[in-house]
C-alpha positions as YAML, in Angstrom:
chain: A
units: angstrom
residues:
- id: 1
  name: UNK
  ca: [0.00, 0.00, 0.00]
- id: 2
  name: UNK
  ca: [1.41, 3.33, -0.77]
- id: 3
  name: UNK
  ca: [2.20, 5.99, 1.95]
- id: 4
  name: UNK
  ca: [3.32, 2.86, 4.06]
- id: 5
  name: UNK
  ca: [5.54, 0.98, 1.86]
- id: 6
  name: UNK
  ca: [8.84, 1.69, 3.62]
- id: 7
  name: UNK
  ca: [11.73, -0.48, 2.96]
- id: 8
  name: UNK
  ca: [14.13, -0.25, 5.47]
- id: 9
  name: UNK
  ca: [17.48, -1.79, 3.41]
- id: 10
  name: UNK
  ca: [16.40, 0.94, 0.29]
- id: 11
  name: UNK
  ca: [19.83, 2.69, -0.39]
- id: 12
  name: UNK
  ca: [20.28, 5.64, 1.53]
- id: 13
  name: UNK
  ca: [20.56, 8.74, -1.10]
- id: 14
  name: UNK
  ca: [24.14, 9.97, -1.43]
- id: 15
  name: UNK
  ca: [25.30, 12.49, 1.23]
- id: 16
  name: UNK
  ca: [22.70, 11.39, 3.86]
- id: 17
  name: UNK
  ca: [23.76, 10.64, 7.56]
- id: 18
  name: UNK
  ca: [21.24, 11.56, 9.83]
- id: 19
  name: UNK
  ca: [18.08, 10.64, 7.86]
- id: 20
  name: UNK
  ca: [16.14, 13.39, 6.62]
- id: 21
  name: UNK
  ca: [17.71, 16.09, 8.25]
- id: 22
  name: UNK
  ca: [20.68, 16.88, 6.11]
- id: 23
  name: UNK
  ca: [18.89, 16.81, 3.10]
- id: 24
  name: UNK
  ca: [16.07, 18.30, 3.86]
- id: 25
  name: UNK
  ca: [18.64, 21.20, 4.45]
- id: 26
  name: UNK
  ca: [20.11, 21.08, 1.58]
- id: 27
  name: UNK
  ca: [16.74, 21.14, -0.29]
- id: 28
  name: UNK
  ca: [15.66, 24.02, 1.38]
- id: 29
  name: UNK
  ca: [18.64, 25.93, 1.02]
- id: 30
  name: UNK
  ca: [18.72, 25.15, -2.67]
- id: 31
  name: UNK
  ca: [15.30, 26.31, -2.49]
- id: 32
  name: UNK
  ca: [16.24, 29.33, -1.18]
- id: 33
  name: UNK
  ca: [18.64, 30.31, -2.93]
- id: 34
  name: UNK
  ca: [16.59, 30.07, -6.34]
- id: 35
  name: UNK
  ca: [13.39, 31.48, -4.87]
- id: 36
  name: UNK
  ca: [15.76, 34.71, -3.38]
- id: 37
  name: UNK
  ca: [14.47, 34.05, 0.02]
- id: 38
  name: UNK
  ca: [17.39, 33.71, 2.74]
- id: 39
  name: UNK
  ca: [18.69, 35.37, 5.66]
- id: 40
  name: UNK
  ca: [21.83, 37.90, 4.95]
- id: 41
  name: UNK
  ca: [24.68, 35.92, 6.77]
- id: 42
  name: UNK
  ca: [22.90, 32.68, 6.94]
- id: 43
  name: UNK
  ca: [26.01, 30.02, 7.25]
- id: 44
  name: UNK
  ca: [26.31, 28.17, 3.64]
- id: 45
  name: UNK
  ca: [25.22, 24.79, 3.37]
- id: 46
  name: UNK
  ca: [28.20, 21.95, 3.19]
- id: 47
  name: UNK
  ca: [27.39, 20.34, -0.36]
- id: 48
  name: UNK
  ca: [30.23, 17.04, -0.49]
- id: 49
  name: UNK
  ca: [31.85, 16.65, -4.01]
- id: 50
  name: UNK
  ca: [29.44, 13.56, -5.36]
- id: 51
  name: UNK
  ca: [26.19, 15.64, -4.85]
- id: 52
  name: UNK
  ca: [24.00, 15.36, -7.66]
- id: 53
  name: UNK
  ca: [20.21, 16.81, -7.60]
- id: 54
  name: UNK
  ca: [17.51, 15.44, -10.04]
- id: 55
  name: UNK
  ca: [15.42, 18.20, -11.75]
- id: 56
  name: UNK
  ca: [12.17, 16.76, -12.61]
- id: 57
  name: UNK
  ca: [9.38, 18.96, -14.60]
- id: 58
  name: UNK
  ca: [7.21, 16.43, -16.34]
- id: 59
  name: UNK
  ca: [4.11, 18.27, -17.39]
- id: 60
  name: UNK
  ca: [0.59, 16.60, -17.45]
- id: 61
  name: UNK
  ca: [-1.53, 20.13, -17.47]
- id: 62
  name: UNK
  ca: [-0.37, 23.30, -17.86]
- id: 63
  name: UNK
  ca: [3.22, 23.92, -19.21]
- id: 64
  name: UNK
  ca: [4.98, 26.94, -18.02]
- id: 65
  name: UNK
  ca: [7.26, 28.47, -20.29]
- id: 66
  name: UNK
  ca: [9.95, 29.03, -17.50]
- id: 67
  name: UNK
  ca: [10.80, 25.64, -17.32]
- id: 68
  name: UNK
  ca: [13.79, 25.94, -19.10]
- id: 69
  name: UNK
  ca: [14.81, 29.08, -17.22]
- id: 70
  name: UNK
  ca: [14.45, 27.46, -14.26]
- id: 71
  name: UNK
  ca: [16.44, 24.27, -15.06]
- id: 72
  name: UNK
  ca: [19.59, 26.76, -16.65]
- id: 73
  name: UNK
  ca: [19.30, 28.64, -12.46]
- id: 74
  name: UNK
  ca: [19.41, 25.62, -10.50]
- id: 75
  name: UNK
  ca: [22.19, 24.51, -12.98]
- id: 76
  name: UNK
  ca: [24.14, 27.61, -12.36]
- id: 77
  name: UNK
  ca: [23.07, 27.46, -8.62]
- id: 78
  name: UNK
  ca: [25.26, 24.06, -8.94]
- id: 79
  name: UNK
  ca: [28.12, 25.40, -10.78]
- id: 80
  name: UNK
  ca: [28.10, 27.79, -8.22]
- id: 81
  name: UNK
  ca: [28.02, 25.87, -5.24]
- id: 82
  name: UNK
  ca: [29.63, 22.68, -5.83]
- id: 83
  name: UNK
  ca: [26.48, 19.97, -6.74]
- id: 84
  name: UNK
  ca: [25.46, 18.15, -10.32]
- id: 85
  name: UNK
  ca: [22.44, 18.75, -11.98]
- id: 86
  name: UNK
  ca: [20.41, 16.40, -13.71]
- id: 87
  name: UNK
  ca: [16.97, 17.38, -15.44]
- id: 88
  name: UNK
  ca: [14.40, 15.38, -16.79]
- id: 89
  name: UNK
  ca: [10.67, 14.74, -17.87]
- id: 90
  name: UNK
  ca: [11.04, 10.99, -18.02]
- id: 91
  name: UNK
  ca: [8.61, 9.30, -14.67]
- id: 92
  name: UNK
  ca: [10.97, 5.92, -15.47]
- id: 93
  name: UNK
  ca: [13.55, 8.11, -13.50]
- id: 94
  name: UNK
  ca: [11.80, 7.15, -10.67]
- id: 95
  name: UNK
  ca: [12.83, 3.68, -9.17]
- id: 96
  name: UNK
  ca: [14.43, 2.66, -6.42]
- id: 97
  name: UNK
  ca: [17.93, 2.46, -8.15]
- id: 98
  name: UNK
  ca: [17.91, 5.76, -9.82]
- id: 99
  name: UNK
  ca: [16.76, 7.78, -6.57]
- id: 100
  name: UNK
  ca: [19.13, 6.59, -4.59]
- id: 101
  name: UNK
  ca: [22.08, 8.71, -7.03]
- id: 102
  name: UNK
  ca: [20.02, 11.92, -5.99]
- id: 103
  name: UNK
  ca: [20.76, 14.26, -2.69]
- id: 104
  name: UNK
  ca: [17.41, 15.95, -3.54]
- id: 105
  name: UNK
  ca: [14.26, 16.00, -5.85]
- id: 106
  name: UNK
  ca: [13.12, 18.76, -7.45]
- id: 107
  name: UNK
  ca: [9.61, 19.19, -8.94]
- id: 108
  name: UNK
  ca: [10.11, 21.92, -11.22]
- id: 109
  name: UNK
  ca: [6.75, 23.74, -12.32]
- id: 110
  name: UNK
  ca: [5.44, 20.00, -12.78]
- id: 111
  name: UNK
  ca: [1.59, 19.82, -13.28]
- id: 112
  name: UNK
  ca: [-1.14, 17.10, -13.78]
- id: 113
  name: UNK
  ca: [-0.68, 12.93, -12.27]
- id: 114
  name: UNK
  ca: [3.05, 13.02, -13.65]
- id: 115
  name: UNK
  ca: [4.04, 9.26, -11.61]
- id: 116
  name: UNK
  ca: [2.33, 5.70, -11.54]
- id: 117
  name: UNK
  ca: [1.90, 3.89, -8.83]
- id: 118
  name: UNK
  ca: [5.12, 2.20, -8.92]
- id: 119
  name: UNK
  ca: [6.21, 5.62, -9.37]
- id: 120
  name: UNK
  ca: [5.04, 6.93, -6.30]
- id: 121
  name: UNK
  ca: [6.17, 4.31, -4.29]
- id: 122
  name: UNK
  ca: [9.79, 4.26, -4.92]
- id: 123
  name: UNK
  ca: [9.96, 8.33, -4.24]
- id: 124
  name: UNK
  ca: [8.38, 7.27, -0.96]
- id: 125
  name: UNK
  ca: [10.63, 5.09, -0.11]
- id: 126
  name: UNK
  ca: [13.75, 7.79, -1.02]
- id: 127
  name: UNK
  ca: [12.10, 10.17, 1.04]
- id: 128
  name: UNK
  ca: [11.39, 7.64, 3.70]
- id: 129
  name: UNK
  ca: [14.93, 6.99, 3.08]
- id: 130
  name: UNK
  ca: [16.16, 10.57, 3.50]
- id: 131
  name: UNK
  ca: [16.50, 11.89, 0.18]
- id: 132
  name: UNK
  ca: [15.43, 15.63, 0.05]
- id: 133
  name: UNK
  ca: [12.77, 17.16, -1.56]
- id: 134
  name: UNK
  ca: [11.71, 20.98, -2.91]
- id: 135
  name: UNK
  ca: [9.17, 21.87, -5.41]
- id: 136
  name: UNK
  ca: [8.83, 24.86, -7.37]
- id: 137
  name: UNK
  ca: [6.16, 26.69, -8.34]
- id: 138
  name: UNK
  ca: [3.28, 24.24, -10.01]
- id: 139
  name: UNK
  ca: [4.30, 21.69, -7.77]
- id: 140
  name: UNK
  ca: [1.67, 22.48, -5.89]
- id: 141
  name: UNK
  ca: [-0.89, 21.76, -8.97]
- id: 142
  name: UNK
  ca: [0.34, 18.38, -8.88]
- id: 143
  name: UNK
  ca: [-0.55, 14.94, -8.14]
- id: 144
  name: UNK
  ca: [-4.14, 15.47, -6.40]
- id: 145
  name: UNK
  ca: [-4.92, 12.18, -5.83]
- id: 146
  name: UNK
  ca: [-1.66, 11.38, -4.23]
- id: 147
  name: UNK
  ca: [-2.59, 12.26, -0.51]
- id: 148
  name: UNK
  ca: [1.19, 11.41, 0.46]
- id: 149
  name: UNK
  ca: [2.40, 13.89, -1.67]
- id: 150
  name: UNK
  ca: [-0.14, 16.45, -0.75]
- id: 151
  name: UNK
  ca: [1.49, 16.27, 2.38]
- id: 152
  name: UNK
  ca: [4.90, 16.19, 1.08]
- id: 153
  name: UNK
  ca: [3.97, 19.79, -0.89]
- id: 154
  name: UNK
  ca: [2.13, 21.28, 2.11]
- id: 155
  name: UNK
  ca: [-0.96, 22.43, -0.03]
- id: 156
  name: UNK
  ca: [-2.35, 21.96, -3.55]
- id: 157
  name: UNK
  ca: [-2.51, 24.94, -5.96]
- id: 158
  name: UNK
  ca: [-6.42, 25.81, -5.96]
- id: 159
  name: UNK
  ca: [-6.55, 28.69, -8.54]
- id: 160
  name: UNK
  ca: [-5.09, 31.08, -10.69]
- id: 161
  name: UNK
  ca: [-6.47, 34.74, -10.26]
- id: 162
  name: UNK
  ca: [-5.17, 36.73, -14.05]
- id: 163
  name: UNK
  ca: [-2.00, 38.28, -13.41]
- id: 164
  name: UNK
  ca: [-2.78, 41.82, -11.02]
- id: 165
  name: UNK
  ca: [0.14, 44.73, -12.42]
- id: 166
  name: UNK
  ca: [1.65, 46.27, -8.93]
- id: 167
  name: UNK
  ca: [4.81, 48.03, -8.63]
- id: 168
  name: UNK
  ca: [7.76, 46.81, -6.18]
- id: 169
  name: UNK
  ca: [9.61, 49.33, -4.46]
- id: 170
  name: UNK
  ca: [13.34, 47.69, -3.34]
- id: 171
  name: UNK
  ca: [13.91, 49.35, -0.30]
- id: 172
  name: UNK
  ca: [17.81, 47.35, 0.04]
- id: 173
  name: UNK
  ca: [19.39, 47.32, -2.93]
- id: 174
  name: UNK
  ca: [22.30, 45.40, -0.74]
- id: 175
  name: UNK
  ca: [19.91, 42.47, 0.43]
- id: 176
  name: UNK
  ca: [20.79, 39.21, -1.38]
- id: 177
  name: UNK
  ca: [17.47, 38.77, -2.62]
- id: 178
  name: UNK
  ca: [17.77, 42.21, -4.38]
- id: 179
  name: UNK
  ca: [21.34, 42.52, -6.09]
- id: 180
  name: UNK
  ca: [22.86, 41.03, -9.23]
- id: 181
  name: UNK
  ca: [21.45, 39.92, -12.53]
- id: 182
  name: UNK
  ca: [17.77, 39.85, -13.12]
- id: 183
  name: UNK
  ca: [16.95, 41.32, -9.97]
- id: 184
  name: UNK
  ca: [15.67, 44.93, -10.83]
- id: 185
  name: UNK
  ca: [11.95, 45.71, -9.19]
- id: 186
  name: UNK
  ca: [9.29, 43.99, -11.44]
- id: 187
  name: UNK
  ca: [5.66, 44.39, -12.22]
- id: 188
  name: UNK
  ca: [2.89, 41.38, -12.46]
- id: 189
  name: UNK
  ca: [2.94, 39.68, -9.29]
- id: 190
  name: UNK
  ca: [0.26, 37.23, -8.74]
- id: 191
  name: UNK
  ca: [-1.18, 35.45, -5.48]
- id: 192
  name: UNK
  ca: [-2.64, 31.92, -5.84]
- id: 193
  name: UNK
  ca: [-5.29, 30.50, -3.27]
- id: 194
  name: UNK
  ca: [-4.03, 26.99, -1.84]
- id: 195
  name: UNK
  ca: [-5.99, 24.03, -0.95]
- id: 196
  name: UNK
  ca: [-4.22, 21.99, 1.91]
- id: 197
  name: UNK
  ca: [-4.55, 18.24, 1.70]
- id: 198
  name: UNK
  ca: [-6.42, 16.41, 4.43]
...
């Protein structure tokens, strides 16, 4: 049965020590540092040598058209911090065997049922394991009759109001989140309502 399908010999992802923990850190922190959000000062996060993340952003619904973009950041994010990056649409990259090359998972801007059962099971049992885990974006719209990885997400994408023009003033031009490349103020924020699982 999925959700409970543990196995407790699976291969342990690379780079895990302390169960979920240290990934989980690492996933975060990536996380972080594509999304912007941090703390100035925060200590960097120890990535070892053989670190390798899986990008996965297998569509099934919508398709965002920053896919790409967002595969070349984390791939610089990498280059710039000492991890591999692999990317892929391809749901057979989820077994047991594969997983267990990955630090962390991320979901990409995926959308729609994107795993089978099978599927699902074997990135239980990497999670269960103490691989790590971030999703970007359509994540969220996801997998909705999946109530493990409702969980895993935190809340499923509900809606999508049209795109509301605003203006951002930067206040700190020195914050992390606000200097270098592609970080000028920007117009067209949105807000989505969630839905969280049950």
């Amino acid at each position: 049965m999925r959700g409970n399908s543990t196995n407790s010999n699976a291969a342990k992802p690379p780079g895990v020590r302390r169960g979920l923990r240290g990934a989980s850190r690492f996933a975060v922190a990536g996380l972080a540092l594509l999304t912007g959000i941090g703390v100035a000062g925060a200590e960097p996060v120890s990535v070892q040598h053989d670190t390798t993340v899986l990008v996965f952003s297998k569509t099934a619904g919508f398709r965002h058209d920053s896919i790409p973009a967002g595969i070349a950041a984390i791939q610089a994010l990498g280059e710039q911090n000492g991890f591999h990056v692999e990317a892929t649409e391809d749901a057979g990259a989820f077994t047991a065997d594969n997983l267990s090359r990955f630090s962390a998972v991320v979901w990409l801007s995926t959308t729609g049922d994107v795993l089978n059962a099978e599927q699902q099971t074997a990135f239980e049992n990497y999670i269960a394991a103490g691989g790590g885990y971030a999703g970007v974006h359509a994540a969220s719209d996801t997998e909705y009759d999946w109530p493990w990885y409702g969980q895993l997400v935190g809340a499923w994408f509900k809606s999508h109001p049209q795109i509301q023009q605003a203006t951002v003033d930067v206040e700190s031009h020195d914050h992390p989140s606000t200097v270098g490349p592609g970080r000028a103020p920007t117009s067209g924020t949105t807000t989505a309502p969630t839905r969280v699982p049950t």
